[in-house]
C-alpha positions as CSV (number, residue, x, y, z in Angstrom):
1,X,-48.3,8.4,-106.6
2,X,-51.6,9.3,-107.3
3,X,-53.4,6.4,-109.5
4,X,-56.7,7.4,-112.4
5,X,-59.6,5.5,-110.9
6,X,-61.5,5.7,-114.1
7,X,-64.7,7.4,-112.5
8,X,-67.1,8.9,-115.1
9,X,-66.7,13.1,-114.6
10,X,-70.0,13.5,-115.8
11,X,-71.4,12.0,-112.9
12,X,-69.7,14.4,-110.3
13,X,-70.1,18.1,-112.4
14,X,-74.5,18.9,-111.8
15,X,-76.0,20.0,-115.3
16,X,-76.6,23.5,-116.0
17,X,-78.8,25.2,-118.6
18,X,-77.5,27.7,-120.6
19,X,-80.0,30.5,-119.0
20,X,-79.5,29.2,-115.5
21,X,-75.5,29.6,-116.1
22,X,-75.4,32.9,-117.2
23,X,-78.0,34.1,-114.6
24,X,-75.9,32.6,-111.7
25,X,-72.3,34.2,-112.9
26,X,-74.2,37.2,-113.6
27,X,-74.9,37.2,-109.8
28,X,-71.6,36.4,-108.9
29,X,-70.1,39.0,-110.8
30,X,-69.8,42.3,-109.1
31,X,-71.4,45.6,-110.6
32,X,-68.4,47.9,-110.3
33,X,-70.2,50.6,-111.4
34,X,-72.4,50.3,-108.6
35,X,-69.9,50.0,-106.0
36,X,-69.4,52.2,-102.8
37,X,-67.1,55.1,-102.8
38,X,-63.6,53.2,-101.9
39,X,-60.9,55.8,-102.7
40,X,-59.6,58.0,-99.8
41,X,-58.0,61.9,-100.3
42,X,-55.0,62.3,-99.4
43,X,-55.9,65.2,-97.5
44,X,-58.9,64.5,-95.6
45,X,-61.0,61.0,-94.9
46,X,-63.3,61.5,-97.8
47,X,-64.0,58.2,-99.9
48,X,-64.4,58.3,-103.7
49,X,-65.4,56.7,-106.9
50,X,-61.9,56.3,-108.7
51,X,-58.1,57.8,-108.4
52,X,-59.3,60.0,-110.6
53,X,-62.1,61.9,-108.6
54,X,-59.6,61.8,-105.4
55,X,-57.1,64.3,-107.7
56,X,-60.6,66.4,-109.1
57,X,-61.1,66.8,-105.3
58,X,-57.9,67.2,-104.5
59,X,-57.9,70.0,-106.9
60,X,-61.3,71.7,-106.0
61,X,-60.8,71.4,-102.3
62,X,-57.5,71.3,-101.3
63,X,-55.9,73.3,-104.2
64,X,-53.6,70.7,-104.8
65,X,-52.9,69.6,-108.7
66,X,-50.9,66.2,-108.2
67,X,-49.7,66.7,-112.1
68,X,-48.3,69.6,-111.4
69,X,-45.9,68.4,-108.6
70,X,-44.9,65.4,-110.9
71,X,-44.3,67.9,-113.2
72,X,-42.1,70.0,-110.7
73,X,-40.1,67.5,-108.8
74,X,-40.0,65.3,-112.5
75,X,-41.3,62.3,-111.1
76,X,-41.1,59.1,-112.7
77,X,-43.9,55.9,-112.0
78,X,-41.6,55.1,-108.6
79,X,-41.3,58.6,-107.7
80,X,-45.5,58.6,-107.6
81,X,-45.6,55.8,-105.5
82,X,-42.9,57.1,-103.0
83,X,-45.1,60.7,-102.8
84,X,-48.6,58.8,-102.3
85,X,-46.9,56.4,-99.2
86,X,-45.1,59.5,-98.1
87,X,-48.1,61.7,-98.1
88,X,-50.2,58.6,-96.5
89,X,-47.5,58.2,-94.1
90,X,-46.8,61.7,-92.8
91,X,-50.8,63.1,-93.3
92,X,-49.2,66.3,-93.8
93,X,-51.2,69.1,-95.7
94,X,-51.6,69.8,-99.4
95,X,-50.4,73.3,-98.5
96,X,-47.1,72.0,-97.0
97,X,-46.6,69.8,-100.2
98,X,-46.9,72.6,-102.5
99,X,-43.7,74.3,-100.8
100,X,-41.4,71.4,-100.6
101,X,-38.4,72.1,-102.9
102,X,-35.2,69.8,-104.0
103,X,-34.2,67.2,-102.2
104,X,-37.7,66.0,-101.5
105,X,-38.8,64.3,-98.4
106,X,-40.1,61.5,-99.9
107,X,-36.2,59.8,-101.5
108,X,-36.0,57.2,-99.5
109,X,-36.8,53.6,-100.5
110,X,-38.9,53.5,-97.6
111,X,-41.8,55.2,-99.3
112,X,-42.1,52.2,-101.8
113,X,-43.8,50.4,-98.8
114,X,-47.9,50.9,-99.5
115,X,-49.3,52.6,-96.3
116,X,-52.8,51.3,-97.5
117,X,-53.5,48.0,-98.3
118,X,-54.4,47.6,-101.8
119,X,-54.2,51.3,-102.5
120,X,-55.9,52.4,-105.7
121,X,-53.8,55.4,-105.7
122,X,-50.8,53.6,-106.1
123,X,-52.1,50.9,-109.1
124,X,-53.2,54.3,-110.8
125,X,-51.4,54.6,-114.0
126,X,-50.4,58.3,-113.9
127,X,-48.1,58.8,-116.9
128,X,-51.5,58.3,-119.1
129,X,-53.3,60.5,-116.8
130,X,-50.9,63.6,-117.5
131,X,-50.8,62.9,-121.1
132,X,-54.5,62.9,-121.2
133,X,-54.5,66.2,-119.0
134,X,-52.0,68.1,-121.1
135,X,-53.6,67.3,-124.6
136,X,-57.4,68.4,-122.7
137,X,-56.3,71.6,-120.7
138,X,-53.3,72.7,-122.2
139,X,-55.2,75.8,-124.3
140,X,-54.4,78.9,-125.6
141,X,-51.7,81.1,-124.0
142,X,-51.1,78.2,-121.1
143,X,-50.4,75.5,-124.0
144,X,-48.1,78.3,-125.2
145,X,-46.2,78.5,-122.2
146,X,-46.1,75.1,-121.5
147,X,-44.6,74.8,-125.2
148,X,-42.0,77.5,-124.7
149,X,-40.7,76.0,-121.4
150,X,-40.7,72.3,-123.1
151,X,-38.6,73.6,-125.6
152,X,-36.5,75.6,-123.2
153,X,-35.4,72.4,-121.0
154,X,-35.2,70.9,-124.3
155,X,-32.3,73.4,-124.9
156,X,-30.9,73.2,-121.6
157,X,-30.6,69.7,-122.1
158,X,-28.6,69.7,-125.6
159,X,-26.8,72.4,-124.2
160,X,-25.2,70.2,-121.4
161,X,-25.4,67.5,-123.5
162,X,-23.0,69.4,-126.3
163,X,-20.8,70.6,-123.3
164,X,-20.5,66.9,-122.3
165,X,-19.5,65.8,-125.7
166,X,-17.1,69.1,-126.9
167,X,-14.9,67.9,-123.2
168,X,-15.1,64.3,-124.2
169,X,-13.8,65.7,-127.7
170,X,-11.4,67.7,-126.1
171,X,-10.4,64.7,-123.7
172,X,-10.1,62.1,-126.8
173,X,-8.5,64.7,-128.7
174,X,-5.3,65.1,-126.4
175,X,-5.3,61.5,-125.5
176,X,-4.5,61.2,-129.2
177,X,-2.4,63.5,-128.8
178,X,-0.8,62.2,-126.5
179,X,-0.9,58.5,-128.4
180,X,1.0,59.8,-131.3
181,X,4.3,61.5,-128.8
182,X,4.4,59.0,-126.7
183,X,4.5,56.1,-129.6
184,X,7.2,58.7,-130.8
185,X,9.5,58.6,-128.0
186,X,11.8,55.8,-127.5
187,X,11.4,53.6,-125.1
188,X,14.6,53.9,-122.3
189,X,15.5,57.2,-123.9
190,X,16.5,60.4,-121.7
191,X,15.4,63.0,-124.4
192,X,18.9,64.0,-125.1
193,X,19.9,64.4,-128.8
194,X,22.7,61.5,-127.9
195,X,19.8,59.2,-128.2
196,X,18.4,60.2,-131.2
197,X,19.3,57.9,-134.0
198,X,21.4,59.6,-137.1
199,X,18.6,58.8,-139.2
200,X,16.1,60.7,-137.5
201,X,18.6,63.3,-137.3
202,X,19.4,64.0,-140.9
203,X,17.1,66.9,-141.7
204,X,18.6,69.0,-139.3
205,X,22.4,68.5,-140.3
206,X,20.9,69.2,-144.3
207,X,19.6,72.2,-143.0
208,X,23.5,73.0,-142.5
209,X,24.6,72.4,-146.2
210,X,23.8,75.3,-148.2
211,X,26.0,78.0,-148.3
212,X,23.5,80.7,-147.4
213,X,23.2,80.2,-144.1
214,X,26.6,79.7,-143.0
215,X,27.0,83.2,-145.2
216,X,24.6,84.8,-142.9
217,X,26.1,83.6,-140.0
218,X,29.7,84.9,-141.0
219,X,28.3,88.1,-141.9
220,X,26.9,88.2,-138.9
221,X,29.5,90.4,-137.0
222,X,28.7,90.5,-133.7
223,X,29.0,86.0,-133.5
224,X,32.0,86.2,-136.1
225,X,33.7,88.8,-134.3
226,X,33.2,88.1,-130.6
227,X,34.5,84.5,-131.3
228,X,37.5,85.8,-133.1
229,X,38.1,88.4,-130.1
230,X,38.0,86.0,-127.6
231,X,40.3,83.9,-129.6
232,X,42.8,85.9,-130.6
233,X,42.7,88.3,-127.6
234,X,43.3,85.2,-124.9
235,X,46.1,83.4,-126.5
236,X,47.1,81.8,-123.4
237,X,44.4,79.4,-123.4
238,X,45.2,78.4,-127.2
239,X,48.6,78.5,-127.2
240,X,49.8,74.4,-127.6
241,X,46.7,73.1,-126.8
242,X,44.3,70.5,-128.5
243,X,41.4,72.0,-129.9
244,X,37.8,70.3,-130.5
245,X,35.8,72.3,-132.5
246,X,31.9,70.9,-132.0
247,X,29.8,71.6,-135.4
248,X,32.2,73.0,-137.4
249,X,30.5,74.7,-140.8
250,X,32.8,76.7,-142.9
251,X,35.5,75.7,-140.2
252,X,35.9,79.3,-139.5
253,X,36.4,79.2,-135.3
254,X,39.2,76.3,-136.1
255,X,41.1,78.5,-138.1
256,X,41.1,81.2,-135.4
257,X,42.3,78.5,-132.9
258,X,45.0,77.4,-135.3
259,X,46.1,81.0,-135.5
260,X,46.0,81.5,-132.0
261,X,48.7,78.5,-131.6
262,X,46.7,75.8,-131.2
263,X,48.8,73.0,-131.8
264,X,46.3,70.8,-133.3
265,X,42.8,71.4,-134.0
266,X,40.0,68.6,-134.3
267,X,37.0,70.2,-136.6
268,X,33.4,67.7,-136.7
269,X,31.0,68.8,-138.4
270,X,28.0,66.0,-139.7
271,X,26.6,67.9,-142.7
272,X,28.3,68.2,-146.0
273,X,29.5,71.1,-145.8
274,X,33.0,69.8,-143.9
275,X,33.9,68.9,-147.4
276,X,33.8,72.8,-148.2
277,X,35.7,73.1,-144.7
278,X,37.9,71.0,-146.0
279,X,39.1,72.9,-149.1
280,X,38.8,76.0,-147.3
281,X,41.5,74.9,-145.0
282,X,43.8,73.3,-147.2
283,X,43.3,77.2,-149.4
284,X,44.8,78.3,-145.8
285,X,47.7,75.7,-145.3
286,X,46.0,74.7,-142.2
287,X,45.6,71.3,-143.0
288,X,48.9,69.9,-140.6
289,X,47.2,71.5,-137.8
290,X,43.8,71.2,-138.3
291,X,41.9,67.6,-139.1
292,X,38.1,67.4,-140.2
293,X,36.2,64.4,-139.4
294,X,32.5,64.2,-141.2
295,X,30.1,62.8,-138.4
296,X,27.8,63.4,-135.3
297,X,30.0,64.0,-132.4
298,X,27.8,61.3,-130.9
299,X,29.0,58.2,-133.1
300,X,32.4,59.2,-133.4
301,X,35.9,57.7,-132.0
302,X,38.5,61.1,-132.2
303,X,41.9,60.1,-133.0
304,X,42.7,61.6,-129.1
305,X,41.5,60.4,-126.0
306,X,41.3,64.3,-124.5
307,X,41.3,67.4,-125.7
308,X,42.2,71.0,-124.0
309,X,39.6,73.2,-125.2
310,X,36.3,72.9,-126.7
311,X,35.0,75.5,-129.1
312,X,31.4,75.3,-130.6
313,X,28.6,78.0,-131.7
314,X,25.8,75.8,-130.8
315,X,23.5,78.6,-130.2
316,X,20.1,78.3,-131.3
317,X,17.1,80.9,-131.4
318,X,16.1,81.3,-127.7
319,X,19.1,80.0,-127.0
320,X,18.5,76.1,-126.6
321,X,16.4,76.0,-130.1
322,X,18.4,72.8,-132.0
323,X,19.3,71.6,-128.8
324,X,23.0,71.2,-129.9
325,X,23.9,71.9,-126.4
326,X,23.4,68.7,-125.8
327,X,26.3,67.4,-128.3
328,X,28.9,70.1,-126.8
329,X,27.9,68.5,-123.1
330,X,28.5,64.9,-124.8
331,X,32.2,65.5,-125.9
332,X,32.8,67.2,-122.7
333,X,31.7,64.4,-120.9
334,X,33.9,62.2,-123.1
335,X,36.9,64.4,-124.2
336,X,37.8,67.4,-122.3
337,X,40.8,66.8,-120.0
338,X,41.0,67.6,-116.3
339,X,41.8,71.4,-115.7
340,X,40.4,72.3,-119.6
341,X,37.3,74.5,-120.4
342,X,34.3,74.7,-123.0
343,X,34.1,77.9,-124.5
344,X,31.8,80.2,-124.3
345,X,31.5,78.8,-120.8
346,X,28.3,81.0,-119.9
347,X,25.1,82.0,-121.3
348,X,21.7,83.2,-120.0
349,X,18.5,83.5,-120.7
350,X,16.4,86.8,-120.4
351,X,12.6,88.3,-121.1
352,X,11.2,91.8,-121.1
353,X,7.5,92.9,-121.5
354,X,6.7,94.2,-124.7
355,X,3.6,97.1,-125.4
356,X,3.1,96.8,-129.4
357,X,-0.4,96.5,-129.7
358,X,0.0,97.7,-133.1
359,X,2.4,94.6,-133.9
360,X,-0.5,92.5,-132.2
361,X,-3.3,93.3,-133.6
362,X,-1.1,92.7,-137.1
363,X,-0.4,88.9,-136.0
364,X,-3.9,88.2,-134.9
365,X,-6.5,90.5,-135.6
366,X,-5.8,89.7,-139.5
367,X,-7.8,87.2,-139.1
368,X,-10.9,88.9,-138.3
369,X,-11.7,89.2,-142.0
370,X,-9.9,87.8,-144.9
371,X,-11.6,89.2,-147.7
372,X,-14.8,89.2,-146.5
373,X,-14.8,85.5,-144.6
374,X,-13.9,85.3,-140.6
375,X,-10.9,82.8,-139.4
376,X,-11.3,83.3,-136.2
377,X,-9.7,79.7,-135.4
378,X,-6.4,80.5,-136.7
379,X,-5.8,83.0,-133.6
380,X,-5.3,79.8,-131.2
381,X,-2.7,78.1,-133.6
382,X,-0.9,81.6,-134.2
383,X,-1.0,81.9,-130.3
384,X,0.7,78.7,-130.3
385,X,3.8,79.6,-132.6
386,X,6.9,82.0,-131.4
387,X,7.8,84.4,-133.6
388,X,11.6,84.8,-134.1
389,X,11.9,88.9,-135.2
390,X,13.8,91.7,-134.4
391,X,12.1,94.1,-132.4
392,X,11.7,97.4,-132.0
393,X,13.3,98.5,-128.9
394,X,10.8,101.3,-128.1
395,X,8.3,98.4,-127.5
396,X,10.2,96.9,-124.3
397,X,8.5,98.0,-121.7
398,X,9.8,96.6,-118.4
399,X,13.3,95.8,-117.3
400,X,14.9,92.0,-118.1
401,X,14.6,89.2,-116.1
402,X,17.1,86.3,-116.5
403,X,15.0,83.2,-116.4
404,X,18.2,80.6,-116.6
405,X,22.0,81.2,-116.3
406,X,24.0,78.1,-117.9
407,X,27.7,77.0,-117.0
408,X,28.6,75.2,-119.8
409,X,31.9,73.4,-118.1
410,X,29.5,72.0,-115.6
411,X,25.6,71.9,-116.8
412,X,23.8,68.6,-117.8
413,X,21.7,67.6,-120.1
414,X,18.3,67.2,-118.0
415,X,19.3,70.8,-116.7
416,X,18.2,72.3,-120.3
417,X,14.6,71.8,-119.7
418,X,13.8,73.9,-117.0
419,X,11.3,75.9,-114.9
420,X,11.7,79.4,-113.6
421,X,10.4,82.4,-111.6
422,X,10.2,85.8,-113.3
423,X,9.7,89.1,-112.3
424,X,8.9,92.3,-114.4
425,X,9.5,95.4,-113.2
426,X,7.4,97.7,-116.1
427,X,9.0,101.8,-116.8
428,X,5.6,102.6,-118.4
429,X,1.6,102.6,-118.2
430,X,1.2,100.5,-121.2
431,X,-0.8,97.3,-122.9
432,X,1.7,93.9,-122.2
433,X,0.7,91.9,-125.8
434,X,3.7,90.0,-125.4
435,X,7.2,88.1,-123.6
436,X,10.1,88.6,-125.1
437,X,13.1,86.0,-124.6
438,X,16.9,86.8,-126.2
439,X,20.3,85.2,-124.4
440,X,23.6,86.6,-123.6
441,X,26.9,85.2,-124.2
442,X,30.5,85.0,-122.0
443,X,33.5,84.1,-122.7
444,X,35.2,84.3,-119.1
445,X,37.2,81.4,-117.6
446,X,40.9,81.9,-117.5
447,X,40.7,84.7,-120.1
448,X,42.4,87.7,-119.7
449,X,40.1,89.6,-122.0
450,X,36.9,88.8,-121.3
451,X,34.2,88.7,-124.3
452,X,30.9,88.8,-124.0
453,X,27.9,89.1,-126.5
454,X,24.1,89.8,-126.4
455,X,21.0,89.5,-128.9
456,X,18.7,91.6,-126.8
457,X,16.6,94.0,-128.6
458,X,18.9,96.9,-127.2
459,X,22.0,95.2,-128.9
460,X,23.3,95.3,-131.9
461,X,21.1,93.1,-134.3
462,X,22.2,89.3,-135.2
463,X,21.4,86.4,-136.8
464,X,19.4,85.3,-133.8
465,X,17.1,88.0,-133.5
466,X,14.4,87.8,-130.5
467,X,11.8,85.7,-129.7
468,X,8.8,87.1,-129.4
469,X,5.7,84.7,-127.4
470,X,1.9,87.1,-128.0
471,X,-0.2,86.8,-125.7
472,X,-3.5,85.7,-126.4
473,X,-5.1,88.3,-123.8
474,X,-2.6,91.4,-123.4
475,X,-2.4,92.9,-120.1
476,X,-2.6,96.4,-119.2
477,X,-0.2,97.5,-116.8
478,X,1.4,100.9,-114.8
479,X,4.3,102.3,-114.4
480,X,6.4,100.2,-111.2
481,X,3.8,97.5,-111.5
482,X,5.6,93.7,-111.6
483,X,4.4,91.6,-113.8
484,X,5.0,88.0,-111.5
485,X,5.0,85.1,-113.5
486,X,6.4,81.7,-114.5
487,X,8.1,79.8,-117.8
488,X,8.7,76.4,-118.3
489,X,11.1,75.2,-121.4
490,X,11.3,71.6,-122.5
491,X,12.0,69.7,-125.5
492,X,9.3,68.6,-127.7
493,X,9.2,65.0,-127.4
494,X,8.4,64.4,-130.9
495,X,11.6,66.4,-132.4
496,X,14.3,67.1,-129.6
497,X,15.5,69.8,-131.2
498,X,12.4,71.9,-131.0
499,X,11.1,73.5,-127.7
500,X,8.2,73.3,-126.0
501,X,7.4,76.5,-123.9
502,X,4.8,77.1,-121.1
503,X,4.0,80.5,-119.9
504,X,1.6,81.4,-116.8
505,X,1.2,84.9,-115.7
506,X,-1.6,87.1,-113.9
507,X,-4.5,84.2,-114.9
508,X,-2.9,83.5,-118.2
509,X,-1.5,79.8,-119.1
510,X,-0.6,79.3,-122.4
């Protein structure tokens, strides 16, 4: 431990006068000014004053601006350092340096090493240097260029930087998306309309309770009248038999059954118009034979444990729009005895190319200029929306491909969202603006008149009309061309009785 002795300082530090002190640090101090040149080139083994006569000289003599190669290869402070060690390093030639493009030689970490000890070049603060340069040389028509391309990689650089933030938009925006269905969707659930509770249901079943659109579906003669046909033309499968009717309405197909022998009829219908149903068939004297139960088919106990047939017109546009295919499947599953049969017990899917530029540039070029103002951004959410119309039949332009055949005495729920190959074969040199979907309808097993139905534009009109899917970028085509292509249908997770549909064709997805 080290101990104060208590010696007197003053006695060990000599005495100075003021002049003497000053004139004997002056001494001491050297005269930088006056110092020898000390600063090599980087190009040849001249010495100079300061870093920055080595880049005058390196510019005079070598033609080699060192700004304008931090400028080029966007060097930072490190980036300097690496190029100095690297050109130390390598003593390659200013005219070699000029031609080196991206990557540079000088990346590696290695260069951060000093080649020279104590290196001015490398303690030389170059940022300051190029600011000084550009606000001294930068004149006249160079300072105009140099302006012009600053505010070019200025744009280039919000450019990529608003690319960046429209994908993260896009990104966030289908996550949320995504959030929102998902959250929907219950947990456990298999999409089917079985698992969708009745409260969540009700819209669709009040849809169902105004007369109006049970009058248009009963004026609607080619439904009306196929059903009856089928029923009264194939007694044999009636005749005795227990009877579900699936979805009721007016109770119209249960009073052909009844007709046609049935020997008792079960009617379920979940909107409020059974009650009409109900004094419809008592105004018959149906009412021994046929019983109405108010209910979804899904929460219900029937008085029998099977039944022999099932009718339903569960149809919806496209087919599988409302999804009640689904609730004709469940009482199958549940109530149709060994040997019976769900009627119609076929149906398939079909779409044809349609050439109506006309009809297209009516849906989307509207919106080119609404009195006067552009809407251009409504195109994508039209693009996004079938439209259910009949169509003219002059527009089809290629012959039908069926896209998915359903057996309804044996198809399953998860079978109704599907994926399918189509092929079109097109009659005509024309502009493809559009797919087309309708279905077709059988009544074949065990009959011995068979019945069958179709909504394609070639067909007698009905309620269902087509469904027409534009195409946000129509397609010219030829005469024996094939338009290849693919569709995928599947229920919206957020309402299962809408539909979700995919198409992909030539480069097209939408």
């Amino acid at each position: 431990m080290a101990t104060y002795t208590g010696t007197d300082v003053s006695d060990e530090i000599p005495e100075l006068s003021a002049s003497d002190d000053e004139a004997a640090w002056e001494d001491e101090e050297p005269d930088l000014s006056q110092d020898s040149p000390h600063v090599q080139c980087l190009f040849c083994a001249r010495l100079l004053n300061s870093p920055e006569d080595v880049f005058s000289h390196c510019k005079a003599e070598h033609n080699f601006d060192i700004s304008t190669q931090i400028r080029k290869h966007g060097l930072d402070f490190y980036g300097y350092v690496k190029l100095i060690n690297f050109v130390r390093s390598t003593n390659c030639t200013a005219d070699h340096l000029k031609c080196v493009s991206t990557p540079v030689p000088w990346e590696s970490e290695l260069f951060l090493k000093p080649v020279k000890e104590d290196d001015p070049l490398l303690q030389f603060d170059v940022e300051e240097c190029l600011d000084m340069q550009q606000d001294k040389h930068l004149e006249g028509e160079e300072a105009l260029f140099q302006r012009i391309k600053q505010a070019e990689d200025r744009a280039e650089q919000a450019e990529a930087a608003l690319a960046r933030a429209v994908e993260d938009l896009q990104k966030m925006r289908q996550f949320a998306q995504d959030f929102v269905v998902n959250t929907d969707v219950r947990v456990g659930t298999s999409g089917a309309i079985a698992d969708l509770p009745e409260g969540e249901d009700s819209a669709y079943f009040s849809s169902y309770e105004h007369y109006s659109i049970h009058e248009k579906m009963l004026k609607d003669k080619v439904r009306t009248e196929s059903y009856r046909d089928f029923i009264y033309k194939n007694p044999n499968i009636f005749k005795d038999k227990v009877v579900l009717d699936v979805g009721c309405g007016t109770g119209i197909l249960s009073m052909f059954a009844a007709k046609a022998g049935a020997s008792r009829v079960i009617a379920v219908d979940q909107s409020s118009i059974i009650y009409q149903a109900m004094d419809i068939v008592r105004s018959n004297n149906l009412e021994g034979v046929i019983t109405l139960i108010k209910g979804r088919i899904e929460d219900l106990d029937l008085p029998v444990e099977k039944v022999d047939v099932i009718i339903s017109e569960w149809m919806g546009y496209f087919l599988l729009y409302e999804s009640m295919l689904d609730s004709v499947i469940y009482a199958r599953d549940k109530y149709l005895a060994k040997g019976g049969s769900v009627y119609p017990d076929r149906c398939t899917v079909s779409l044809v190319a349609l050439g109506d530029m006309q009809r297209h540039n009516d849906v989307i070029g509207f919106w080119e200029d609404i009195y006067g103002f552009k809407m251009h951004c409504m195109k994508a959410a039209v693009i996004r929306e079938a439209l259910v119309e009949v169509l003219n039949p002059d527009t089809v332009i290629s012959e039908p491909s069926v896209i998915k055949a359903i057996d309804c005495n044996t198809a399953s729920v998860s079978e109704l969202d599907f994926s399918s190959d189509f092929m079109l074969s097109i009659r005509e040199d024309s502009t493809c603006m559009a797919f087309a979907g309708y279905f077709d309808v059988f009544f074949e097993n065990n009959c011995t008149t068979k019945v069958m139905f179709s909504t394609g534009p070639k067909s007698i009109k009905t309620h269902w009309k087509q469904v027409m899917f534009l195409l946000q970028q129509p397609i010219p085509v030829t005469k024996g061309e094939v338009i290849q292509g693919r569709i995928t249908v599947q229920k919206n997770r957020k309402d299962p009785r809408s539909l979700i549909v995919t198409l992909a064709a030539r480069d097209m997805k939408q």
